[in-house]
N, C-alpha and C positions, 0 to 999 in steps of 0.2 A: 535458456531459462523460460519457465512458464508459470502467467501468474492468472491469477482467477479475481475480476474485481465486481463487488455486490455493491449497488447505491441501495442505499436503508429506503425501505418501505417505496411507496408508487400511490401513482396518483398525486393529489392535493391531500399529504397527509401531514399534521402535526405544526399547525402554525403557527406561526412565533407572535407571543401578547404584545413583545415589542415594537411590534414594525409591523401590521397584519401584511404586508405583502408576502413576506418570508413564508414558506413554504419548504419543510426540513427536507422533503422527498423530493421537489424541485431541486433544489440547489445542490443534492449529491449525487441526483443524476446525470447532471450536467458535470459534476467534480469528475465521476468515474470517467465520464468518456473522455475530458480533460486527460485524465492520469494515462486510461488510454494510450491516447496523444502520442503522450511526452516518454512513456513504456516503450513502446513500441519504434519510438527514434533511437531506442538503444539496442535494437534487435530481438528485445521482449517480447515472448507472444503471449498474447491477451487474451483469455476470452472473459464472456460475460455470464452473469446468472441469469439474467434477464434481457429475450430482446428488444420489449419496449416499454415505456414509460407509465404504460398503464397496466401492465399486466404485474397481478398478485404471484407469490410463488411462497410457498411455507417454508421456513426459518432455515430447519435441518437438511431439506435438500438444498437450496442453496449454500449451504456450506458444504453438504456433499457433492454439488456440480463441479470444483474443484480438485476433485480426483486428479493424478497423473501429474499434479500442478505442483510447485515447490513453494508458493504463498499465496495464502489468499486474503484478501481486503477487503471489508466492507466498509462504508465511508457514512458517518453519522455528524447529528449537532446536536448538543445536549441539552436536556430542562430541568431546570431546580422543579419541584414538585409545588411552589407558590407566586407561580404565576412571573413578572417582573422581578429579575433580581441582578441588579447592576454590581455586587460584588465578587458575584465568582464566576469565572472567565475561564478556568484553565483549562489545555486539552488532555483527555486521557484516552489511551492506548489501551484494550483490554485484551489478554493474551489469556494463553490457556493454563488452565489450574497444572497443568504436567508441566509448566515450563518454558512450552514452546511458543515458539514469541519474543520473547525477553529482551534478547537483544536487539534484535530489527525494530521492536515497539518502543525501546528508550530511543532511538534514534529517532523515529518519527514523532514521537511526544516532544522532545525536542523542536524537529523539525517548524512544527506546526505552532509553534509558541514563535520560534524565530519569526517566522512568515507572518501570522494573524497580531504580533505583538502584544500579546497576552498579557496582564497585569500577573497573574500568578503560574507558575511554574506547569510544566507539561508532565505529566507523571507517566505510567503504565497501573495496571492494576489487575487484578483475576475477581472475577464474580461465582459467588455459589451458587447450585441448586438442588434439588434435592437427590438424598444420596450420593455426595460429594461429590454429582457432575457439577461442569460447566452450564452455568444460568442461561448464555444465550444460544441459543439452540442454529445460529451459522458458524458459531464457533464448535460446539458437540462437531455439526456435519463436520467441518473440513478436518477434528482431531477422528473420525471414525475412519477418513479416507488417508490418514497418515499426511498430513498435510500441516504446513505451519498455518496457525488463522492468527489474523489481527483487525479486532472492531476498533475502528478510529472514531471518535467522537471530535471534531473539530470546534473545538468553543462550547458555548450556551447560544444558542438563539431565545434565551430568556433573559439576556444581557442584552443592551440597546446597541454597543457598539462590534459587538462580535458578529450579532445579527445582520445592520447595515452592511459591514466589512465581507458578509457570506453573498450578501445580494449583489455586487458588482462584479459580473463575469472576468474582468480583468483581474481582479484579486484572485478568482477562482483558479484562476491559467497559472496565475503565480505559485499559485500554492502547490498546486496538480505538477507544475513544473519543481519544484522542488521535493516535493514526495518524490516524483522519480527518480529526482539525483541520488535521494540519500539510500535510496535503496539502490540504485546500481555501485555507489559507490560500497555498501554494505558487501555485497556480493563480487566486487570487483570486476564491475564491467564498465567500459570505456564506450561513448561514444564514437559511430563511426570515423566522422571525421578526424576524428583524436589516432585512429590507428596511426601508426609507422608507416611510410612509403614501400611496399616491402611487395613480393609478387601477390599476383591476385589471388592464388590459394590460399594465401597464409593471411592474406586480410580478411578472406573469407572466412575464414576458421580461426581466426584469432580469438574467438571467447573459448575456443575447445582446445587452443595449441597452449596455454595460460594455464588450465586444467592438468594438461598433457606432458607438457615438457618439449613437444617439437612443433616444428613449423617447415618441414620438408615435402610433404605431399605423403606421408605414411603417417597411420595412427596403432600406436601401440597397446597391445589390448591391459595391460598393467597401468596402474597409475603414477605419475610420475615422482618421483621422489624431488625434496627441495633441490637439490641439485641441479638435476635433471632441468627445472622450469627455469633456473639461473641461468646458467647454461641457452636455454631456446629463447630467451627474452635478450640476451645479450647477443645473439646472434640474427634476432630482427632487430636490432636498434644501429646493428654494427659496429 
């Protein structure tokens, strides 16, 4: 599996009234390479939109960078339009007006309420634009390259405590750690250590043997039928 992950905006952009230390660009940059991390402990390959912190990149190709890729993330924190507002907190997931999304985005909406302890609920949602595209233009990119996209907005950093709760790196791991789960579990992949004791080809290919239906040192160019996968899983487990 391969994922394409975007941290929203660069530089010192978009500071939170709450807390002026908060820095919406800071603290997702650090998130992405967190998620990073925690992707890539599951044999996830990652890339990025951007190599560094400072550099600008326009909307639609960075959703286009994600070509070849099977999801792409951009990782946000939200603002009420009037400055301080301690009553709304929740996180929303934005997916694509096609659809695509939906699933993987209620899970992470989800996710991210459990993690950040949200007062209100974690939704998903689609945003218009005109001529009934897609409004945010990393999500247009990654639906032009056939791609699933999902804009995460993590909280309000126009909220006092969602803010605080963004600024301590250890929250941040937590959370990046758990985005990862819910998405391999989404996809059903298993940490390495979690494999079965089983020869080392078949550990090795055990996300394509899952796929496949076998775990013998051949790959069949057909997809495997339920059976089939029952079958190859009950024969690594013994």
């Amino acid at each position: 599996m391969k994922i394409c992950l975007d941290a929203g905006h660069y530089s010192r952009y978009n500071q939170s009234p709450a807390n002026k230390t908060y820095f919406e660009s800071e603290a997702m940059w650090k998130l992405h390479l967190l998620q990073k991390k925690h992707l890539e402990a599951y044999g996830i390959e990652v890339i990025l939109t951007r190599s560094n912190f400072e550099t600008d990149r326009e909307v639609f190709s960075r959703g286009a960078a994600a070509k070849g890729c099977d999801l792409f993330i951009s990782s946000h924190s939200n603002a009420t339009s009037t400055g301080i507002n301690e009553t709304i907190d929740y996180p929303v997931v934005y997916v694509a007006l096609n659809g695509m999304g939906n699933a993987i985005g209620e899970k992470l909406a989800a996710c991210v309420e459990s993690i950040m302890g949200t007062k209100q609920k974690g939704r998903i949602a689609t945003r218009e634009g005109n001529k009934n595209s897609d409004y945010y233009g990393v999500i247009r990119g990654a639906v032009s390259v056939g791609v699933v996209p999902v804009l995460i907005e993590h909280s309000f950093h126009t909220q006092t405590a969602a803010t605080n709760w963004l600024l301590n790196d250890a929250n941040l791991d937590r959370l990046a750690k758990a985005e990862a789960e819910t998405i391999a579990n989404h996809y059903g992949i298993v940490l390495p250590d979690e494999y079965p004791d089983v020869s080392p080809w078949c550990k090795d290919a055990w996300q394509w043997a899952v796929k496949n239906g076998v775990c013998d040192g051949t790959r069949p160019k057909d997809p495997a039928t339920r059976e089939e996968v029952i079958t190859m899983l009950f024969r690594l487990l013994g």
